[in-house]
C-alpha positions as CSV (number, residue, x, y, z in Angstrom):
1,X,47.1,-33.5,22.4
2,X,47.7,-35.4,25.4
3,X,46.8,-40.1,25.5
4,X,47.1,-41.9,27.9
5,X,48.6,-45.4,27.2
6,X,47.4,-48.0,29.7
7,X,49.1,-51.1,28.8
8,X,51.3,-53.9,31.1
9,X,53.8,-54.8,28.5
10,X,56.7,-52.4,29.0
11,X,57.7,-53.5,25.2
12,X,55.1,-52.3,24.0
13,X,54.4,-49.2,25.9
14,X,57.4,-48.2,25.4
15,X,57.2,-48.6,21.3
16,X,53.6,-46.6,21.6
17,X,55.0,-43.9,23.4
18,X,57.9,-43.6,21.4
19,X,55.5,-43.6,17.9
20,X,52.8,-40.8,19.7
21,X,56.2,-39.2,21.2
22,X,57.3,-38.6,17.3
23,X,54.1,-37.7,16.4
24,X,54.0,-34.8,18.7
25,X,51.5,-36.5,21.3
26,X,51.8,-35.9,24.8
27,X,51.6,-39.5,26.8
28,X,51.6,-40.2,30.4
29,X,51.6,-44.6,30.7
30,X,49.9,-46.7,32.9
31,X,50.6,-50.2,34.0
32,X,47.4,-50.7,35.6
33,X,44.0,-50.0,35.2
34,X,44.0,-48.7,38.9
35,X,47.1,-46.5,38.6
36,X,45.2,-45.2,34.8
37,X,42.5,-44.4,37.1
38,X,44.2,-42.2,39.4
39,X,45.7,-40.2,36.6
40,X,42.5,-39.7,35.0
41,X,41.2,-38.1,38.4
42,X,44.4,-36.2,38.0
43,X,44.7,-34.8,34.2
44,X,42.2,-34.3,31.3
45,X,43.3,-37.0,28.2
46,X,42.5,-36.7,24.5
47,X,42.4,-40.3,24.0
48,X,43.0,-43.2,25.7
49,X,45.0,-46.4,24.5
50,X,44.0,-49.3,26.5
51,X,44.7,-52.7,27.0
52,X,41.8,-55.3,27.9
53,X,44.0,-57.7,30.4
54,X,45.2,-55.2,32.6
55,X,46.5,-56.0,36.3
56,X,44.3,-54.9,39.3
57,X,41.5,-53.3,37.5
58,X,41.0,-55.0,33.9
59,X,40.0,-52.6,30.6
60,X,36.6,-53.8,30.6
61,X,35.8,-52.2,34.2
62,X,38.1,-49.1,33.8
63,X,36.1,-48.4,30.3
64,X,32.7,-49.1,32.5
65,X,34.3,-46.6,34.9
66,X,35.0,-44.0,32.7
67,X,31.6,-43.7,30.9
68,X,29.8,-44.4,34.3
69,X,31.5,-40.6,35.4
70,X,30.4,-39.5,32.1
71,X,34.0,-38.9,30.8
72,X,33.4,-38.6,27.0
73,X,37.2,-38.9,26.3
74,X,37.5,-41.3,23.1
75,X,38.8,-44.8,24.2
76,X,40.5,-47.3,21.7
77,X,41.2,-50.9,22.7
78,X,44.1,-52.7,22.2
79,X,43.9,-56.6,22.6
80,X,44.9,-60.0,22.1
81,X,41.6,-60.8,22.2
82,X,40.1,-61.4,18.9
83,X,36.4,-62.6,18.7
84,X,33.5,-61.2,17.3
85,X,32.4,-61.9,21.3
86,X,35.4,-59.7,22.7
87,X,34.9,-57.1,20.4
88,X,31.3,-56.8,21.5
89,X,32.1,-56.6,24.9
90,X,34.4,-54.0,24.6
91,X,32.5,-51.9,22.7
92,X,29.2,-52.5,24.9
93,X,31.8,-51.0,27.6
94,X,32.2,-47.9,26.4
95,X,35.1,-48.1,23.1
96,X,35.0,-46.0,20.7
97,X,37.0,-48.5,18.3
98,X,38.9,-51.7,18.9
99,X,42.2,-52.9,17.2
100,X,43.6,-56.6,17.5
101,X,47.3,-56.9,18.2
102,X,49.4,-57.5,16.5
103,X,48.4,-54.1,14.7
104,X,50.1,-52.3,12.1
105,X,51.1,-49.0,13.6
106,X,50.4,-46.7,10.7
107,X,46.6,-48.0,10.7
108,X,46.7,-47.4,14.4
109,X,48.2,-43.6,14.0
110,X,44.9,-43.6,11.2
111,X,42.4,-44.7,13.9
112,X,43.8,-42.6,16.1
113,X,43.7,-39.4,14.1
114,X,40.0,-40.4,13.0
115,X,39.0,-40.5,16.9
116,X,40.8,-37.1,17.6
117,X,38.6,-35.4,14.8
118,X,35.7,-36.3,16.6
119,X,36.5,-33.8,19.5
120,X,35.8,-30.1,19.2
121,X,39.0,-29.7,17.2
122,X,40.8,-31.3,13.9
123,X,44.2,-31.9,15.0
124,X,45.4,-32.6,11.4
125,X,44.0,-29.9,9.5
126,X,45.6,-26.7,8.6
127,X,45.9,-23.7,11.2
128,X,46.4,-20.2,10.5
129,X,46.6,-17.2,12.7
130,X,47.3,-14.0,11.0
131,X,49.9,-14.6,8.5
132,X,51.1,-17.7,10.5
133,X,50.6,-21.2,8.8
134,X,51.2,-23.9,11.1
135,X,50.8,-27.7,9.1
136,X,50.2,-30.5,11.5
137,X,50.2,-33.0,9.0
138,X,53.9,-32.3,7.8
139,X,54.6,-29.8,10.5
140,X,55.9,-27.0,8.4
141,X,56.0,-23.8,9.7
142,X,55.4,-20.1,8.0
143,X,55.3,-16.4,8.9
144,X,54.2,-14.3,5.6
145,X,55.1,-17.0,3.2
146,X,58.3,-17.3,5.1
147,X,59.7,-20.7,6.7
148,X,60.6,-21.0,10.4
149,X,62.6,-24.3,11.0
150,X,61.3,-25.3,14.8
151,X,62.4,-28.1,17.0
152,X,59.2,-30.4,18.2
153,X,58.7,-29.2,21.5
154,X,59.1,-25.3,20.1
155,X,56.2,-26.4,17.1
156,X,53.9,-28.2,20.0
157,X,54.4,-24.8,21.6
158,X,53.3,-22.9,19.1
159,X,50.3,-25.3,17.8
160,X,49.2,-25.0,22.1
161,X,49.6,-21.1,21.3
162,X,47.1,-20.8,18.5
163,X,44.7,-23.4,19.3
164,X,44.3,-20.8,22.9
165,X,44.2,-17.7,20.8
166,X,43.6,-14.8,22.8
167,X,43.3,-17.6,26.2
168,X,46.5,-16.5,28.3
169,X,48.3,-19.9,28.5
170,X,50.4,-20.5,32.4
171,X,53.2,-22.3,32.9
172,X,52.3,-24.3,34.8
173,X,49.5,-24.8,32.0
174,X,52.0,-25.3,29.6
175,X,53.8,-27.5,31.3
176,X,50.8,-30.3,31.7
177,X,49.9,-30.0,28.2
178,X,53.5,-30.6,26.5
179,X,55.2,-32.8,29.1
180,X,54.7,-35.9,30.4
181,X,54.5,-36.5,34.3
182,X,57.7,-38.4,34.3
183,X,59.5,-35.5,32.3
184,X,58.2,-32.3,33.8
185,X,60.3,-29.4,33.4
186,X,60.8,-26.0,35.3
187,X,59.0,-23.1,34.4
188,X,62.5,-22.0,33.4
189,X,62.5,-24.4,30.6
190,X,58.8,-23.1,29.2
191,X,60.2,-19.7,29.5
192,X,63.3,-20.4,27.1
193,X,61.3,-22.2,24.9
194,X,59.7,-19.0,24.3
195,X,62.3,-16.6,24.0
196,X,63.8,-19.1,21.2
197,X,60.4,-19.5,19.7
198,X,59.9,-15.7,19.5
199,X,63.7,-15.3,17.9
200,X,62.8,-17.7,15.2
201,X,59.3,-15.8,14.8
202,X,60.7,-12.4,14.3
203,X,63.6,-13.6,12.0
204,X,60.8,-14.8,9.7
205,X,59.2,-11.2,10.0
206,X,56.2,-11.9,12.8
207,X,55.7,-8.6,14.9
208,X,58.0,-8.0,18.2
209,X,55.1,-9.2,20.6
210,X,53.6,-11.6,18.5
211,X,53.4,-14.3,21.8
212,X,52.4,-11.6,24.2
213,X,53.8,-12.1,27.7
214,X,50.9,-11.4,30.3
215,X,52.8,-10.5,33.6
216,X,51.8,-12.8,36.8
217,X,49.5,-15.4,34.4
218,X,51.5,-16.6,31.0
219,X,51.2,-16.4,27.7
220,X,48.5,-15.7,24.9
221,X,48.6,-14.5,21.0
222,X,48.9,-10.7,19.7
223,X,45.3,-9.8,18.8
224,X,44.5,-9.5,15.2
């Protein structure tokens, strides 16, 4: 799951990202509401996290601008701003829900969550290929009733893996789903995540080409 943060305060930016980061969330940050503008143009976001006083383009007009392109992507507001007026305004712009700050992060992490399981899929519900049992909850791993102890980039892999089923998954693919802009890898980097989360695999008993390797495009799941 990939959010985009659009907030001015560094301080805070940096404690969201670091809270999604732990939580397995992908996050690119804006500043701006014109730079969060440009990266929407640029990459496809789960949610977005956005401030109402924003610098060049405020979160009013950016969340005008997003549902005047008919982006449906879920948009929760974060601001100061704490009248039964402002929260009417931002919701008449286009928010799908509206926290005050100061906010307590584990009821933001709930909100979020709850907005996520509007989309086409549950992120937090139980997901099973085969005899693999991936947890995104506690993020516990299994293979036949058998643990496999995975780092979190190798388990966000993996989750990426299932969710595409039989879809071949690039690198390059890979790579804009599990990284943020500022902290894009080398394809060399998706590739050894792969080898290691294929050793850890067959150790707990999954089949040899259990992630298939689909020469020239990427990645995708053995068939059932």
């Amino acid at each position: 799951m990939r959010i985009l943060v659009v907030e001015d305060d560094v301080q805070l930016a940096d404690m969201l990202t670091e809270a999604l980061t732990n939580r397995q969330y992908t996050v690119d940050v804006a500043g701006d509401g014109e730079a969060a503008w440009d990266w929407c143009e640029t990459l496809s976001y789960d949610l977005i996290l956005l401030d109402i006083t924003l610098p060049k383009l405020d979160g009013i007009r950016f969340c005008q601008k997003i549902r005047d392109r008919n982006m449906t992507v879920p948009i929760l507001m974060l601001t100061a701003r704490d009248t039964i007026g402002d929260k009417i305004l931002g919701l008449d712009a286009g928010a799908d829900d509206y926290m005050v700050k100061p906010f307590d992060l584990d009821e933001l992490m709930a909100r979020i969550r709850a907005l996520l399981r509007r989309g086409s899929v549950a992120p937090h519900s139980s997901i099973v290929w085969g005899q693999l049992y991936l947890n995104p909850v506690t993020y516990e791993v299994a293979y036949a009733h058998e643990s496999v102890s995975l780092t979190p980039k190798e388990y966000a892999l993996l989750e990426l893996l299932v969710a595409n089923g039989r879809r071949v998954m690039s690198r390059p693919g890979i790579i804009e789903r599990l990284w943020s802009l500022d902290d894009s890898p080398t394809e060399e980097a998706v590739k050894f995540h792969i080898k290691t989360l294929r050793q850890k695999l067959r150790a707990a008993g999954a089949p040899e080409d259990f992630i298939e390797t689909v020469h020239g495009l990427g990645y995708r799941l053995k068939q059932l």
